[in-house]
Wavefront OBJ file of the C-alpha trace (Angstrom):
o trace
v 94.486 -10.162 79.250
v 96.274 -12.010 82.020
v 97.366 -10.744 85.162
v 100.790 -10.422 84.383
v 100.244 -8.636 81.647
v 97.911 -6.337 83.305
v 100.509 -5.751 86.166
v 103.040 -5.435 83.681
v 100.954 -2.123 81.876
v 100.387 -0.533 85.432
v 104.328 -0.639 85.546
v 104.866 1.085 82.211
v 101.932 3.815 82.795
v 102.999 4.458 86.436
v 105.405 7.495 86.991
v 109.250 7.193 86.824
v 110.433 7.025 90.404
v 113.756 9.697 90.003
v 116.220 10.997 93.058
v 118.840 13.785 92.426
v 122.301 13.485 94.360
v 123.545 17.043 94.786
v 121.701 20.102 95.366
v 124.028 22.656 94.044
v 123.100 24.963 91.139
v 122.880 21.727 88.683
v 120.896 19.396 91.476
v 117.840 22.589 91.905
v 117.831 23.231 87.704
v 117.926 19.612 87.886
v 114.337 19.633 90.371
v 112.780 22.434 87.963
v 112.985 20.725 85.309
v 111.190 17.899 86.849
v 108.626 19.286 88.530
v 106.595 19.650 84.964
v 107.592 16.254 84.067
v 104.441 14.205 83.773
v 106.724 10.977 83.167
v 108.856 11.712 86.065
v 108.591 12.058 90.017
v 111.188 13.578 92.432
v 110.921 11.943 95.148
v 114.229 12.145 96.689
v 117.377 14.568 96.783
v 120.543 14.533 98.757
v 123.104 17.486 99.378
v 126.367 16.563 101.567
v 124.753 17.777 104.899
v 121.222 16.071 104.438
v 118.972 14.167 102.221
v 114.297 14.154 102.152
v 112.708 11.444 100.977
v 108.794 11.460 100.057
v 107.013 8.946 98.244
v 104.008 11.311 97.129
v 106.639 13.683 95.622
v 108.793 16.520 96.272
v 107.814 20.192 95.792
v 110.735 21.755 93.798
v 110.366 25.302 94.737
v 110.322 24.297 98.536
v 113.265 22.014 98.221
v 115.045 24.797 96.562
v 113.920 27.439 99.503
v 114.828 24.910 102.010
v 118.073 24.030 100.755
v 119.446 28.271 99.944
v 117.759 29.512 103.506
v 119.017 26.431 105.791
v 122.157 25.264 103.978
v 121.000 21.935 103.568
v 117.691 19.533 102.545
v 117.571 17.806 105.847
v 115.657 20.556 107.430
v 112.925 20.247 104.987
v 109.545 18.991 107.037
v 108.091 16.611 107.833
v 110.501 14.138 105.920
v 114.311 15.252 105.362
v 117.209 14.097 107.499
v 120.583 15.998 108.887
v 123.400 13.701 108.357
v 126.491 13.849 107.012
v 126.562 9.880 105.542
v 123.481 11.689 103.303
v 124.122 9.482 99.995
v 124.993 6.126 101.574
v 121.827 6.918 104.348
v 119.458 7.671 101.427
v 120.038 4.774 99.444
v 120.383 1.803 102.828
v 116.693 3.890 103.307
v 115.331 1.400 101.450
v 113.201 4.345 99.403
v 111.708 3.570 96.429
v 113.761 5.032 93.659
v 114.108 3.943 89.791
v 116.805 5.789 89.229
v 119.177 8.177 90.485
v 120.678 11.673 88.419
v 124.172 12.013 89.853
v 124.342 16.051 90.293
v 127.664 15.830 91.711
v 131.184 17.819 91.518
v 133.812 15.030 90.574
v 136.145 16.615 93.133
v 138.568 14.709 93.258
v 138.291 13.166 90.283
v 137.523 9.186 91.505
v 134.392 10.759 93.029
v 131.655 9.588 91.082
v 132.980 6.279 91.121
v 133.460 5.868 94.765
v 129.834 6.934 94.363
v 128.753 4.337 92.243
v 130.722 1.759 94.859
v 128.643 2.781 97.357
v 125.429 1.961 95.509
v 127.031 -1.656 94.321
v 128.062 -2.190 98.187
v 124.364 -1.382 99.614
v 123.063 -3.884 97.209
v 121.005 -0.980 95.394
v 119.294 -2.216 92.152
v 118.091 0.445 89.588
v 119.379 3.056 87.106
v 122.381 5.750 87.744
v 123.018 8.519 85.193
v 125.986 11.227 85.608
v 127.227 14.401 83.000
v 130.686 13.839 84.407
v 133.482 15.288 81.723
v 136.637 14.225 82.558
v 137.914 11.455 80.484
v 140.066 9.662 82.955
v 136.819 9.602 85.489
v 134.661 8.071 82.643
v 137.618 5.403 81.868
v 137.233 4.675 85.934
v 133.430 3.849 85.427
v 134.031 1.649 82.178
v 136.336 -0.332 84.145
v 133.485 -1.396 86.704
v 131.440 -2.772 83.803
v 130.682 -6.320 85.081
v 130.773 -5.200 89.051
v 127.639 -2.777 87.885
v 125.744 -6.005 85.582
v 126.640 -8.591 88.912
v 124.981 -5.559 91.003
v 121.800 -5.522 88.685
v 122.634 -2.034 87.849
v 122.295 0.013 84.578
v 124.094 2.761 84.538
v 124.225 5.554 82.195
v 127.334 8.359 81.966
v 128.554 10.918 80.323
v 124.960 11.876 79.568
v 124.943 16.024 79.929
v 124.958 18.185 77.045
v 129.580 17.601 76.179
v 130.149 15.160 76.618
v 126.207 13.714 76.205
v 124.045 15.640 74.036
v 126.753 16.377 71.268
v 128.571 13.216 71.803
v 125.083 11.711 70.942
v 125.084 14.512 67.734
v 128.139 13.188 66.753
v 127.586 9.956 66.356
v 124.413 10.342 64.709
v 126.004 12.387 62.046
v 128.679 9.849 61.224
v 126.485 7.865 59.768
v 126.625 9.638 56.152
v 130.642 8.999 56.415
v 133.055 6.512 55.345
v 135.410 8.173 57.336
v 135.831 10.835 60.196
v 138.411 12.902 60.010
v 137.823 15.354 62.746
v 135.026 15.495 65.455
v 135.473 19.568 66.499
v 133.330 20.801 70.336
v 132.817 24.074 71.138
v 130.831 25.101 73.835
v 129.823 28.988 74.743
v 128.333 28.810 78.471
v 126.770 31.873 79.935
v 125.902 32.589 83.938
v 124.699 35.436 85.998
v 127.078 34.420 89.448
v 129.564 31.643 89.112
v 128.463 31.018 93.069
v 126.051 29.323 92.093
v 127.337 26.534 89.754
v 130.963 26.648 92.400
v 131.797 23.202 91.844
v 131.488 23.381 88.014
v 133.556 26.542 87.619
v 136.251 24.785 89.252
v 135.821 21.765 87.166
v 136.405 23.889 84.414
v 139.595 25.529 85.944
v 140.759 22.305 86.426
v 141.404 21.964 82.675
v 143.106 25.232 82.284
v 147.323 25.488 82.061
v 149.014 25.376 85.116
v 146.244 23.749 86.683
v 145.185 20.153 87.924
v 142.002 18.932 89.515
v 143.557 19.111 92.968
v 144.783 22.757 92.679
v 141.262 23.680 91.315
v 139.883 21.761 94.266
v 142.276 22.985 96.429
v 141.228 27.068 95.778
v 139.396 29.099 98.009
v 136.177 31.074 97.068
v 138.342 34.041 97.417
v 141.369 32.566 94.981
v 138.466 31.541 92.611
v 137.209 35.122 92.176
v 140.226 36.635 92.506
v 141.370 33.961 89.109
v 137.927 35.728 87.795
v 139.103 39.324 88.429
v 141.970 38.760 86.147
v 140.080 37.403 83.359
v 137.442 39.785 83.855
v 135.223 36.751 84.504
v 136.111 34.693 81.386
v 137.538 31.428 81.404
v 138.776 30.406 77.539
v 139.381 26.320 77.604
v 141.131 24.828 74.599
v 142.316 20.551 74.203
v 140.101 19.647 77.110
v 140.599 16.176 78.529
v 136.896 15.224 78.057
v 135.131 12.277 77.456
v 133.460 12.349 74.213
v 136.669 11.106 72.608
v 137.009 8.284 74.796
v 133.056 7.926 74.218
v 133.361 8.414 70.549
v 136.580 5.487 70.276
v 133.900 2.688 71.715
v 131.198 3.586 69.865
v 133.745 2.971 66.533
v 133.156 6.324 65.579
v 137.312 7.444 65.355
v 140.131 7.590 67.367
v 139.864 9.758 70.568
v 142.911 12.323 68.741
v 140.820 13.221 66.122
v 138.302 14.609 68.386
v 138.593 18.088 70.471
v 137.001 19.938 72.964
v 137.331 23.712 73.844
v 134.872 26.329 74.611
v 134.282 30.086 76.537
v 132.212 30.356 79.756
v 131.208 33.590 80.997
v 130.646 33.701 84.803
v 129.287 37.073 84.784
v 126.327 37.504 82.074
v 123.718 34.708 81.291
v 124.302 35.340 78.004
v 126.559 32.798 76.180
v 129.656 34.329 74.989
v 129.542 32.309 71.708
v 127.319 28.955 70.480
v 127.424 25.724 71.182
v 128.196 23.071 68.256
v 129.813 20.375 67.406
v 131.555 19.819 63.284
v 132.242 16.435 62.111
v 134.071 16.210 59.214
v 135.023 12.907 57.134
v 135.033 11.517 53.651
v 131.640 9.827 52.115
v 131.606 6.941 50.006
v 132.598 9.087 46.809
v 135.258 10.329 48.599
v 134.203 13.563 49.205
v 134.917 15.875 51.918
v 132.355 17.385 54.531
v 131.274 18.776 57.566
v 128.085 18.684 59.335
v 127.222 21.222 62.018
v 125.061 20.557 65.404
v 124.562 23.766 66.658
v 122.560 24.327 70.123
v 120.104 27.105 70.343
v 121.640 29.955 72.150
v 118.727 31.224 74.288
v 119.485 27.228 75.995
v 121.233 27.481 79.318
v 123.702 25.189 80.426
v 120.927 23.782 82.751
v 118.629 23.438 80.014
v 121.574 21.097 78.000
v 122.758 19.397 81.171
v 119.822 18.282 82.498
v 117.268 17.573 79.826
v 119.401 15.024 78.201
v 120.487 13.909 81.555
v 116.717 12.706 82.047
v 116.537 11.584 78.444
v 119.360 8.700 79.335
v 118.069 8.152 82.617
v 114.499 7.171 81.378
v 116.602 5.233 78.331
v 118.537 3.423 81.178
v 114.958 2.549 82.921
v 114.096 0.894 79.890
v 117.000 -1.171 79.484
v 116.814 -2.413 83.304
v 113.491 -3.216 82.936
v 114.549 -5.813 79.824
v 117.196 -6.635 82.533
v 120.277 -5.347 80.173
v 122.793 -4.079 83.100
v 126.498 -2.655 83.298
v 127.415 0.593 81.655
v 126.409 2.836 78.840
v 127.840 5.908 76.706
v 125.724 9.009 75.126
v 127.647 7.639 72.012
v 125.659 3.948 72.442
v 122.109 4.581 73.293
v 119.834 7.042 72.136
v 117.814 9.442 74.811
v 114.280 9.143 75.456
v 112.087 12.326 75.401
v 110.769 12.878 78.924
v 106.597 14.581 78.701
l 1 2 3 4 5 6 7 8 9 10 11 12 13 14 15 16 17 18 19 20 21 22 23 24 25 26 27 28 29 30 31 32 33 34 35 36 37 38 39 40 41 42 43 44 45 46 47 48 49 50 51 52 53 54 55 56 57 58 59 60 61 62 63 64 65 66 67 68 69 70 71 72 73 74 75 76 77 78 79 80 81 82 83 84 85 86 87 88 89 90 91 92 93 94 95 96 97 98 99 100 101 102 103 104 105 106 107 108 109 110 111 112 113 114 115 116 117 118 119 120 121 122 123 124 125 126 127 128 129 130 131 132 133 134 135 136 137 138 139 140 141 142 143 144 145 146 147 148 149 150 151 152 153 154 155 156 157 158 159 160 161 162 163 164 165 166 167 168 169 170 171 172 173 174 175 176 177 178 179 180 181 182 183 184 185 186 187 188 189 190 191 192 193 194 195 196 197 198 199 200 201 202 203 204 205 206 207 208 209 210 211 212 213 214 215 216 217 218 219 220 221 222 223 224 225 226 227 228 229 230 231 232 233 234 235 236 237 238 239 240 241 242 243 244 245 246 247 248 249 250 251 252 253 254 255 256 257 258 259 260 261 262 263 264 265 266 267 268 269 270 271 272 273 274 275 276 277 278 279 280 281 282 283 284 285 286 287 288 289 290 291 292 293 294 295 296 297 298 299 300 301 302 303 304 305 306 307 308 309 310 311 312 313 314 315 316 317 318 319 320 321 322 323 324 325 326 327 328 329 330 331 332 333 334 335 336 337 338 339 340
């Protein structure tokens, strides 16, 4: 064996080097779902007031203490930083990171790829992943295709459970078509207090009539749970603007009208108010009619769906950047990787 080679096993037995960005209710299920990971390290996280950095590692539980008794990660000993420049500070660190899981509110909704910028301006060289939803902020990333392969990165999005996991369903069951007819979402999310997952609520209230991602941006915690008295905690979301259909249109799957997204989320019991799946239907080759149905275990939390696939395209992405295949990538184009 030659000393490349040898060099070149070390790399693929060593330990995925993995940062979170955001350290709301997403960014700490995000960090417990790591922390068994024998594939995959935490070694950095960022909230908006500070970021920590360790190259050993980062103990979930006491980044999650930290972060709910201080207000922010930068207090965390010996190694975190107060700052309000957290992302752009974390990555001009110079830390060694593989790869970053973008556990972000796209509020507004160019955030994620001013984000993104801000990695391509620093020079930063590695793997980004996001479960953004909205199409329009999805279409914004596409269009930065050849700035991210001239920056040397790969970067993965619309990689959470819808659009991500069932996207990825999706397209897996149009295989045993000739032709899709419809490509039918439905989601069922359950939560204990919608204070924890604030930003994601008010994603989701973005999409309902009468309002916009400004006005949802715009509300007050009080606003938001007085919206939440009304519908006795319930938010029912029909014709979402989300993603898989643009995701599902590139990947030559159908046309982005033949594919909808709706769903019930339930900010006051864990338990989901109905399951998750997504129905394809189309014509096979002797032109009969079907559907398939991908349906997602209910005892699965949102966390569970957002996350684990999250990590899935992330270590997918590694893979590709280490063949030195750059630019962007759908949940619709490449397949997740299991994370031990």
């Amino acid at each position: 064996m030659s000393p490349e080679q040898a060099i070149d096993l070390r790399n693929m037995s060593a330990k995925m080097r993995v940062g979170v960005l955001g350290f709301g209710g997403l960014g700490q299920a995000a960090a417990k779902v790591l922390a068994p990971k024998q594939e995959m390290l935490l070694v950095a996280a960022a909230d908006k007031n500070g970021y920590v950095y360790a190259n050993e590692g980062l103990d979930a539980k006491t980044c999650i203490t930290t972060y709910q008794s201080q207000g922010s990660l930068g207090y965390l000993e010996p190694n975190g930083k107060i700052t309000t420049e957290s992302i752009e500070e974390l990555i001009a660190s110079g830390c060694s990171v593989d790869g970053y899981f973008l556990a972000l509110p796209n509020l507004p909704n160019d955030f994620i790829a001013s984000v993104a910028k801000q990695f391509i301006k620093l020079g930063w060289r590695g793997v980004l992943v996001d479960a953004i939803k909205r199409t329009s902020a999805v279409e914004q990333l596409l269009a930065m295709k050849a700035e991210l392969q001239a920056a040397g990165i790969t970067y993965m999005t619309g990689c959470g459970a819808t659009p991500g996991l069932l996207t990825a369903a999706a397209s897996l069951a149009a295989q045993s078509y000739a032709e899709i007819h419809q490509v039918e979402i439905t989601f069922g999310v359950g939560i204990a207090n919608w204070e924890a997952y604030r930003a994601t609520i008010r994603e989701d209230i973005a999409h309902m009539p009468g309002y916009s991602v400004e006005t949802a941006r715009a509300m007050t915690d009080k606003e938001v749970e007085a919206l939440l008295d009304r519908t006795n905690g319930i938010l029912k979301l029909e014709n979402m603007e989300h993603a898989d259909d643009v995701m599902l249109e590139m990947a030559g799957i159908c046309d982005r009208d033949r594919v909808t997204v709706g769903g019930v989320v339930d900010t006051r019991n864990p338990k989901k108010p109905l399951s998750t799946n997504v129905k394809i239907t189309g014509r096979t080759f002797e032109g009969k009619i079907s559907t398939h149905t991908f349906t997602l275990g209910d005892e699965t939390s949102m966390a569970a769906n957002v996350c684990g696939p999250a990590f899935g395209y992330l270590k997918a992405g590694i893979q590709l950047h280490k063949r030195g295949i750059h630019g962007i990538f759908t949940a619709a184009e490449i397949m997740p990787q299991f994370v031990k």
